[in-house]
C-alpha positions in Angstrom: -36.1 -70.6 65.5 -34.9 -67.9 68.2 -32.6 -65.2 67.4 -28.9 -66.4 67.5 -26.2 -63.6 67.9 -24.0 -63.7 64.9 -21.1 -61.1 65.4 -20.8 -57.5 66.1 -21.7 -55.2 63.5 -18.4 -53.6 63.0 -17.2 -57.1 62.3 -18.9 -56.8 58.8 -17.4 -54.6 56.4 -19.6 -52.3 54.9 -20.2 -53.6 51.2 -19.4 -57.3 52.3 -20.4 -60.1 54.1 -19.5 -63.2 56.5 -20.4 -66.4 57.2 -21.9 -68.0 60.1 -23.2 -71.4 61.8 -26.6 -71.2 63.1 -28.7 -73.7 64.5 -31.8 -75.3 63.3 -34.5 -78.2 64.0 -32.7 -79.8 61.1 -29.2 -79.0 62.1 -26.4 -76.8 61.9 -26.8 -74.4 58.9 -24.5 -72.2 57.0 -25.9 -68.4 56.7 -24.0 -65.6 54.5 -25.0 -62.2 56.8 -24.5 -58.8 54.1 -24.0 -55.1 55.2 -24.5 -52.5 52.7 -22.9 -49.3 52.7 -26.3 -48.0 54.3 -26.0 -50.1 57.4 -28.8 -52.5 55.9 -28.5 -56.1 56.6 -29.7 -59.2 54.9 -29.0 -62.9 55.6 -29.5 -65.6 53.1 -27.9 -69.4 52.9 -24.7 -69.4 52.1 -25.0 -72.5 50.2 -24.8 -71.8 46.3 -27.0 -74.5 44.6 -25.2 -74.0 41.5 -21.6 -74.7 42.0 -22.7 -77.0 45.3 -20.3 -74.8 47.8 -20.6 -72.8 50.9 -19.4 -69.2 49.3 -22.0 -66.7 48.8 -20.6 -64.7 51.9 -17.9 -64.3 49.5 -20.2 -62.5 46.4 -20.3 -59.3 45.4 -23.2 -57.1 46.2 -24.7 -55.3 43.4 -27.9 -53.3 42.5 -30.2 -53.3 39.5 -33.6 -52.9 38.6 -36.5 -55.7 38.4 -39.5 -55.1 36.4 -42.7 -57.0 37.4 -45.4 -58.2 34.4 -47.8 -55.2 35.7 -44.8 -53.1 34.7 -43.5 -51.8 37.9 -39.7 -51.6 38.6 -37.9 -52.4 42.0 -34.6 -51.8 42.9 -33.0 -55.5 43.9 -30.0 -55.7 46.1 -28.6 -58.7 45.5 -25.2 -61.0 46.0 -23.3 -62.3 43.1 -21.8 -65.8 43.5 -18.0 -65.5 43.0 -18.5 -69.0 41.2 -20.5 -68.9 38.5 -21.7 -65.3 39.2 -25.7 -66.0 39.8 -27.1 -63.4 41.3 -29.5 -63.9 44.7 -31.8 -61.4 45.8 -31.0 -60.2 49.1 -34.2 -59.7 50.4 -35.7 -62.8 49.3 -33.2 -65.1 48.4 -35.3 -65.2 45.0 -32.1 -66.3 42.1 -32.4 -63.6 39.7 -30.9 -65.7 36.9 -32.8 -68.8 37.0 -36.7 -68.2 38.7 -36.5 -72.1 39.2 -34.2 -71.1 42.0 -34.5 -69.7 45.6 -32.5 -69.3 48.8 -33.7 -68.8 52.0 -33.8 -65.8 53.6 -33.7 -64.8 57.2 -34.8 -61.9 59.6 -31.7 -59.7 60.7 -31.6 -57.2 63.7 -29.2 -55.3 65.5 -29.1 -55.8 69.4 -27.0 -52.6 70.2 -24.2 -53.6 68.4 -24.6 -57.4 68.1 -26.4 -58.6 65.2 -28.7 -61.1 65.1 -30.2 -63.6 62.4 -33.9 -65.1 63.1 -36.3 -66.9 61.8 -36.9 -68.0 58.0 -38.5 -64.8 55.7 -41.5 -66.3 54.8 -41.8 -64.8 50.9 -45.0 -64.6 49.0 -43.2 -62.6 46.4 -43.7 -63.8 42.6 -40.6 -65.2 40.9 -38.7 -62.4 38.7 -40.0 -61.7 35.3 -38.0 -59.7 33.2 -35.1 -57.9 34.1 -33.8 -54.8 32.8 -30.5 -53.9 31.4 -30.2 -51.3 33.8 -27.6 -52.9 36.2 -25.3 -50.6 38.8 -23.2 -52.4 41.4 -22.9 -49.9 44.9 -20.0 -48.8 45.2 
């Protein structure tokens, strides 16, 4: 898939996220784009498998800390569904609630100010083990 210009970046509130309609061999696709207060930018579906609706461009972004089985922790961005509040890595589109689960995620960029959303993240990351207790939400 080629890049496809989403919006400009100041059309994203920091801390939030919008949806958009890109285009795909299989079709027209639903995408929730994220900007963090940091000026980072993720893009996952915005389809949530769990309550079966287009709204994860309407989640919360939070923050918390994943520790692998090796016992390393990683700080996890991540978007919490407004539905039935899952939580989806931002990264990796990985479901942080239920391993069983995952979104996919796709490359961001910024072309001046316009930002784009590529191709599919292709993720060789493990499934979360255990998460901590730990949890902050950015504010």
């Amino acid at each position: 898939m080629t890049q496809q210009t989403i919006c400009k970046l100041d059309d994203i509130i920091p801390e939030a996220g919008v949806c958009a309609l890109i285009s795909t061999e299989a079709g027209d696709k639903q995408v929730a784009v994220f900007r963090t207060k940091k000026d980072e930018l993720f893009a996952i579906d915005n389809f949530d498998p769990f309550s079966n609706a287009n709204v994860l461009s309407r989640g919360l972004i939070g923050g918390t800390v994943v520790t692998n089985e090796d016992g390393v922790e990683t700080d996890i961005l991540y978007v919490a569904s407004p539905i039935y509040k899952q939580r989806f890595n931002l990264a990796t589109g990985q479901c942080l609630d239920d391993e069983s689960v995952k979104l996919e995620a796709y490359e961001v960029s910024l072309d001046g100010d316009a930002v784009m959303v590529g191709s599919v993240i292709e993720s060789e990351v493990e499934p979360t083990e255990t998460i901590k207790t730990a949890e902050t939400t950015e504010a």
